[in-house]
C-alpha positions in Angstrom: 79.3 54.0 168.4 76.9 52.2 166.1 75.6 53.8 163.1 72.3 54.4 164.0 73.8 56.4 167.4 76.2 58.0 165.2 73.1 59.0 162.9 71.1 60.7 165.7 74.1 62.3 167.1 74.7 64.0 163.7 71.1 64.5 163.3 70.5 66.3 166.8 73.7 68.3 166.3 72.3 69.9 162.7 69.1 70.3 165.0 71.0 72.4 167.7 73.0 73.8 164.9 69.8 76.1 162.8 68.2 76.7 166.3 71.2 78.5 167.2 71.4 79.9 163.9 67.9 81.4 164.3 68.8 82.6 167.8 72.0 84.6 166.4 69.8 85.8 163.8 67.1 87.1 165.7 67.2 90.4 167.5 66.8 89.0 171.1 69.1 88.0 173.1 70.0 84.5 174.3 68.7 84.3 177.5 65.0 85.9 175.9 65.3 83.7 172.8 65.7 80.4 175.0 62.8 81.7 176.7 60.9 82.3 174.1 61.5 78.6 173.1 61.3 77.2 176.5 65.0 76.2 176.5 67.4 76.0 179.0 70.2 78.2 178.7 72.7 76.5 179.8 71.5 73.6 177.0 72.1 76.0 174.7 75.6 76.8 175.2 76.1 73.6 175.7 74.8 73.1 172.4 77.0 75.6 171.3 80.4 74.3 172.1 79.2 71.3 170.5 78.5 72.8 167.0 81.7 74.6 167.4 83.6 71.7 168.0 82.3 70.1 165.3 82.7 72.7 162.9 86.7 73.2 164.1 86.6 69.5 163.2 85.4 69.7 160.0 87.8 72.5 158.5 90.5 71.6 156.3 94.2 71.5 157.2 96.6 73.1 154.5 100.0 73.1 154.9 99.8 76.5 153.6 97.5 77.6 156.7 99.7 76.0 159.3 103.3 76.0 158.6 106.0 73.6 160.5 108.7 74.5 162.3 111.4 74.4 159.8 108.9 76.0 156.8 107.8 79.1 158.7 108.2 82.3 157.2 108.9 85.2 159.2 106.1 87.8 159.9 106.2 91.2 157.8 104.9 94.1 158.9 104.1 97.3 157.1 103.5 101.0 158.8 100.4 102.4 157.8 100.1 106.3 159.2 96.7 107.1 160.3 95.9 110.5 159.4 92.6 112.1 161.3 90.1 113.5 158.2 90.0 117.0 157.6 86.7 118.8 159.0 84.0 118.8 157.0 85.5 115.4 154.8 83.6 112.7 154.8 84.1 108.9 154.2 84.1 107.7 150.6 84.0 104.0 152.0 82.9 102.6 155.8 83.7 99.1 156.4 82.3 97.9 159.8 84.3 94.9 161.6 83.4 93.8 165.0 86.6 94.9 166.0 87.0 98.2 164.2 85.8 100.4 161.9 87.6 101.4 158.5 86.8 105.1 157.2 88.7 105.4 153.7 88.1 109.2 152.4 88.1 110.4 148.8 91.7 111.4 147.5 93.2 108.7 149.5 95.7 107.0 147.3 96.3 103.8 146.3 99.1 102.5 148.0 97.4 103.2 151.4 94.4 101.9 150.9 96.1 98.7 149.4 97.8 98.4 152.5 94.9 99.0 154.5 93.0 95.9 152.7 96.2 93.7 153.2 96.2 94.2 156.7 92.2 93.6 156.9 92.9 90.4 154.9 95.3 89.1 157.5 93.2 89.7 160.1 89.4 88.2 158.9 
């Protein structure tokens, strides 16, 4: 691909890239937002996968992210023992994840709520 190709390719794909930016960030949903905007929405996801792509192609590889073979530690685990709150307690600290959410009440100590952040860490 010549430059100038390789120019508008990069150009259209930063183009696709805040329109779907301003489509996540909007309260409609895809199908209304392309609507809205009088596009297709199967451009869109197409559109989509490409700015993905290219963003998976842009992160960094670390060794330290993506151990070999031989290198690879072994995975550690830790119990963490949910306890339901007592009635009437309420959260000191809500964290909301799109998987879950994290309810830490006053009183908890330390240690578990250390653990509780470790194990968040891992998983964002």
């Amino acid at each position: 691909m010549d430059k100038v190709k390789a120019v508008k390719a990069q150009l259209r794909l930063q183009q696709w890239a805040e329109r779907i930016s301003e489509c996540q960030a909007s309260s409609m949903t895809v199908v209304a937002w392309c609507e809205a905007h009088d596009i297709n929405v199967k451009t869109y996801y197409y559109w989509l996968r490409k700015v993905r792509e290219a963003t998976v192609e842009n992160l960094p590889v670390s060794a330290l992210h993506m151990p070999t073979e031989a290198h690879q530690e072994p995975a550690h685990f830790k119990k963490l023992e949910v306890q339901s709150p007592l009635p009437g307690m309420q959260a000191a600290v809500i964290i909301h994840l799109p998987q879950a959410i994290v309810e830490v009440t006053s009183g908890t100590d330390q240690q578990t709520v250390e653990a509780v952040l470790m194990a968040l860490k891992s998983v964002c």
